[in-house]
N, C-alpha and C positions, 0 to 999 in steps of 0.2 A: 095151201101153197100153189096147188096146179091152179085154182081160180084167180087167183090173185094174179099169176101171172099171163092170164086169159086175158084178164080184165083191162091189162099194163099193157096188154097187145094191142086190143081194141080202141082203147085209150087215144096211143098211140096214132092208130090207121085214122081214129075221126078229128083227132090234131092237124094232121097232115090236110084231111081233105076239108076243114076249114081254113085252116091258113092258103090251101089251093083257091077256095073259093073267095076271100079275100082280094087273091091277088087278082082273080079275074074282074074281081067286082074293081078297084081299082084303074084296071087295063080298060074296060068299058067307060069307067068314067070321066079316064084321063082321052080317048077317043071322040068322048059325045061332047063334053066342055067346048073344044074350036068349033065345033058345029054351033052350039048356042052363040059364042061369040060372034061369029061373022053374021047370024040373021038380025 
């Protein structure tokens, strides 16, 4: 029970800091696109 809910923790924190990383990767993407455009 105690692991289980360690695990449901963790789970959790590296959900998060992939969906964060997602969105940076998005945020970067959506910033470098005008750049390719206008050259």
């Amino acid at each position: 029970m105690k692991l289980n809910l360690t695990s449901e923790k963790s789970f959790e924190k590296l959900n998060k800091h992939f969906s964060m990383d997602r969105w940076k990767l998005r945020v970067s993407l959506l910033e470098l696109l005008p750049k390719y455009r206008y050259t």
